[in-house]
N, C-alpha and C positions, 0 to 999 in steps of 0.2 A: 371528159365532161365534168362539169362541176357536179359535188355531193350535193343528193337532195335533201334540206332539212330535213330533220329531225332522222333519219334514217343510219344516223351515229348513234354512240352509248357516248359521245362528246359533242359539246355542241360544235359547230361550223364559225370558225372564226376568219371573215373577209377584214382582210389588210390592205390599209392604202398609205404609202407613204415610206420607203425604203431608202432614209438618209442615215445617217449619222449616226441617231438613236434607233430610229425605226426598225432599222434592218436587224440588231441584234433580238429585239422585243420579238420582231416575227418570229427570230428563228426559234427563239427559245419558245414559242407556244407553238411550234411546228412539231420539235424534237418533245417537245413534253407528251405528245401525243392528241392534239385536237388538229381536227382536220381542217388544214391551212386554203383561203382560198383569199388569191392576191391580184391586184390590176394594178400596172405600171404605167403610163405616159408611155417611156421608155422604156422597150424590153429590153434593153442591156440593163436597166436597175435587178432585173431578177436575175442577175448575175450574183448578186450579194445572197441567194438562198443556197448559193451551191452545199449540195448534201444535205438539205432540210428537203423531208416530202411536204410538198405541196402543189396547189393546182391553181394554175395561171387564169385569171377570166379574160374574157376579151371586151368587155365593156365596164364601167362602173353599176349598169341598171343589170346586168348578169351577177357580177359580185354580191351585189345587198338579193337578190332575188331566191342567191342559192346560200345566204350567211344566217346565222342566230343571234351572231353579233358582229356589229361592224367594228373593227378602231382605225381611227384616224392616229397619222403622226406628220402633221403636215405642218409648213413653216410658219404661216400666217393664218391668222382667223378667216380673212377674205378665204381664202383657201379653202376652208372648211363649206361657209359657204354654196363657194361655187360647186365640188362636188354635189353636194347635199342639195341642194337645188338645180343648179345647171345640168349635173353631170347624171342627176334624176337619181340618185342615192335615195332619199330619201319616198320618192311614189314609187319605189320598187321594193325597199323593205316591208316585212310582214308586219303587221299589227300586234304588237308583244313584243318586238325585238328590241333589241340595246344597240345605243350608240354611243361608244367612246370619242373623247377628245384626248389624245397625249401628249396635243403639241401643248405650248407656252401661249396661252393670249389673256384678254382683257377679261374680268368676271361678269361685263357683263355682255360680252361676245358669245360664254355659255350662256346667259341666260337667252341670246338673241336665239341661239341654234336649237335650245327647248323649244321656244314659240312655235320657231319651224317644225321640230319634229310633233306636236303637240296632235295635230288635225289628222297626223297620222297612228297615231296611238304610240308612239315609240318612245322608250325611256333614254334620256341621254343624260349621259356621267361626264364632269369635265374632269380627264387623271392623267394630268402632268405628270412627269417624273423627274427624280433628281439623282445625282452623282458621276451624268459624263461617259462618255462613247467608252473608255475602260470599264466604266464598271456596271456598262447594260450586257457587256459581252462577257462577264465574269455574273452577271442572271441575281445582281445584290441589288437593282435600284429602290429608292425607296417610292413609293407612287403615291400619290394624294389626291383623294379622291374628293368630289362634288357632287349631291343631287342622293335622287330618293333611296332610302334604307336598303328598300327590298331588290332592285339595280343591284347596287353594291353588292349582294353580301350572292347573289345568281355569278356576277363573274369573278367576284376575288378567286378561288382557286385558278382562271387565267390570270389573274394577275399576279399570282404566285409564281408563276412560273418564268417567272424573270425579277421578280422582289424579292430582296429583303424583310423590306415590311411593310402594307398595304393601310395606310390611316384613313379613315376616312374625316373629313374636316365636318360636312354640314351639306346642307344643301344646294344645287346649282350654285354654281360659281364661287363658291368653298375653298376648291380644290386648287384654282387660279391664284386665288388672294394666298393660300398657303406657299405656293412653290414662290410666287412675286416675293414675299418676305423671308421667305429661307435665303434666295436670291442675293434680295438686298443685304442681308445679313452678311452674308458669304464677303459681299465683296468692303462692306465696313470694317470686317476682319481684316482685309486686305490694307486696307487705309492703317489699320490700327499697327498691322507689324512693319508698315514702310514708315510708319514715325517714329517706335519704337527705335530702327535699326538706324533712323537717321539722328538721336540724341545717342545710340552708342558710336557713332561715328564720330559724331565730336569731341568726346571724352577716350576716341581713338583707342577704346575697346578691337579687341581681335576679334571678327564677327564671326568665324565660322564655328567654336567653339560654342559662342554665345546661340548662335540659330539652333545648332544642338542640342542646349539646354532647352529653350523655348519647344523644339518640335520634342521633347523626350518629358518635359516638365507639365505642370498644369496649368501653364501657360498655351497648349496645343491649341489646332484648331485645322480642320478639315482647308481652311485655306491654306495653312500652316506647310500640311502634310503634302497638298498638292502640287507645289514645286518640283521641277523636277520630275515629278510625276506627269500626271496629265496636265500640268503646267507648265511648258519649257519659252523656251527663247526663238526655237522655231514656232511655235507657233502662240504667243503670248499675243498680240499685234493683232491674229482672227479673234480671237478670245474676248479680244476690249472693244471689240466692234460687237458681238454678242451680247457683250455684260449693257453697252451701253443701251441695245435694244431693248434688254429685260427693266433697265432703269426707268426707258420711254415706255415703258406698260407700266412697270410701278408707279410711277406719275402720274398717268393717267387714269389708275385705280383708286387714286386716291387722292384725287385733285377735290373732290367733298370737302375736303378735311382744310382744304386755305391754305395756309402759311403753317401749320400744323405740324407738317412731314417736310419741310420744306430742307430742314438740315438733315435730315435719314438722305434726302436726295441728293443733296449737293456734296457730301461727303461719298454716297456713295460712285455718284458718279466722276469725281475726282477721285478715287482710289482705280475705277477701269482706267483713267486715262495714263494711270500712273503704273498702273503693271507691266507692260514693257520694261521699264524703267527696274522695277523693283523685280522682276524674274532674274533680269541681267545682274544686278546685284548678288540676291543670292546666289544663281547657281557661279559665279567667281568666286563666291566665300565656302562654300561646299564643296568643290572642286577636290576629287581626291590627288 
């Protein structure tokens, strides 16, 4: 049976959403020591807690019933949502609790899921995370949080437990507008070393020598480093289907702004289409 609140010295942390990121995020606030309580669609998903204690619910309206805090890691905002209302998350949480967001969506998608949680008393934080399925399983991501003070600062210790380092931005929808621009950031990076590498090409520079300097110089950059790493050529191709989707949130975050953002956009979405292209590249020039 699930734990009954508060009858821990930790509070009760219900997870929903064991993909890619999610699953490592659980386990590390499993193995940290707060009492895991998780609903899966599919129980082959809790196959990914193998060796993490924790306790299975059998509905979403059990989960929030028997949690202190909920977190979502779900693909889409609709997603959030439909839990949250359809799946009755939100008339089964107590009055005092927290609700996380760690998926990726719109700022003001957080701001739609406060309204919702509002008539219920419940605080909700939108805290995306960032740095990739390696480095939520290595418990470094950095997380960035949205929404009231005092939320925040009740579960950063869970959010330690898989962070690096926990910022908080500002208020609902903060924490969206933050990861959107690290984001876009990231993959302008990427624009910026595929033009680079393409004027040393024509002055028929040796590139691998040259990516050396750059990835070891002060020239680096977290896109830089990522080659190779959690950037390969198997799977580079999913990655630019991702980046493009984060590019259609950034857009949409900041379509206010006109023509404004208009080149952050079109650059950056011309650097996802082009990493395919520039992964294949380098890892030929790296090659030992």
């Amino acid at each position: 049976m699930p734990a009954t609140p508060g009858d821990q010295a930790q509070p009760t942390v219900g997870f929903v959403g064991l993909g890619d990121q999610g699953a490592p995020i659980a386990q590390a606030i499993g193995d940290s020591g707060y009492p895991l309580l998780v609903w899966a669609r599919r129980p082959a998903s809790l196959d990914a807690l193998d060796g993490t204690p924790f306790t299975a619910a059998n509905s979403v309206a059990e989960l929030a019933a028997g949690s202190d805090v909920v977190a979502l890691c779900l693909p889409q905002d609709s997603d959030n949502v439909q839990v949250a209302m359809d799946g009755g998350l939100l008339e089964n949480m107590r009055p005092g609790t927290i609700l996380i967001n760690h998926g990726t969506g719109l700022p003001s998608e957080a701001q739609k899921l406060t309204e919702l949680a509002a008539p219920y008393d419940i605080a909700v934080l939108d805290a995306p995370v960032s740095g990739g399925h390696a480095v939520a399983v290595a418990r470094q991501l950095t997380t960035i949080v949205g929404g009231p003070a005092a939320a925040v600062e009740k579960v950063t210790p869970i959010f330690k437990a898989f962070s690096k380092i926990v910022i908080h931005m500002g208020p609902v929808g903060t924490g969206q507008f933050g990861k959107l621009f690290n984001n876009a950031l990231m993959m302008l990076n990427q624009r910026n070393i595929a033009e680079v590498l393409e004027v040393a090409t024509k002055l028929d520079l040796p590139l691998q020598p040259l990516i050396e300097v750059l990835r070891s110089g002060s020239a680096t950059s977290f896109a830089l480093q990522a080659f190779g790493g959690s950037v390969t050529s198997e799977n580079a191709a999913h990655l630019k289907q991702l980046q493009l989707i984060d590019m259609g949130l950034f857009s949409a975050a900041v379509e206010g702004l006109g023509d404004q953002a208009r080149n952050v956009v079109d650059r950056a979405v011309d650097a996802s289409n082009r990493l395919p292209e520039l992964t294949t590249n380098i890892e030929a020039n790296t090659a030992q």
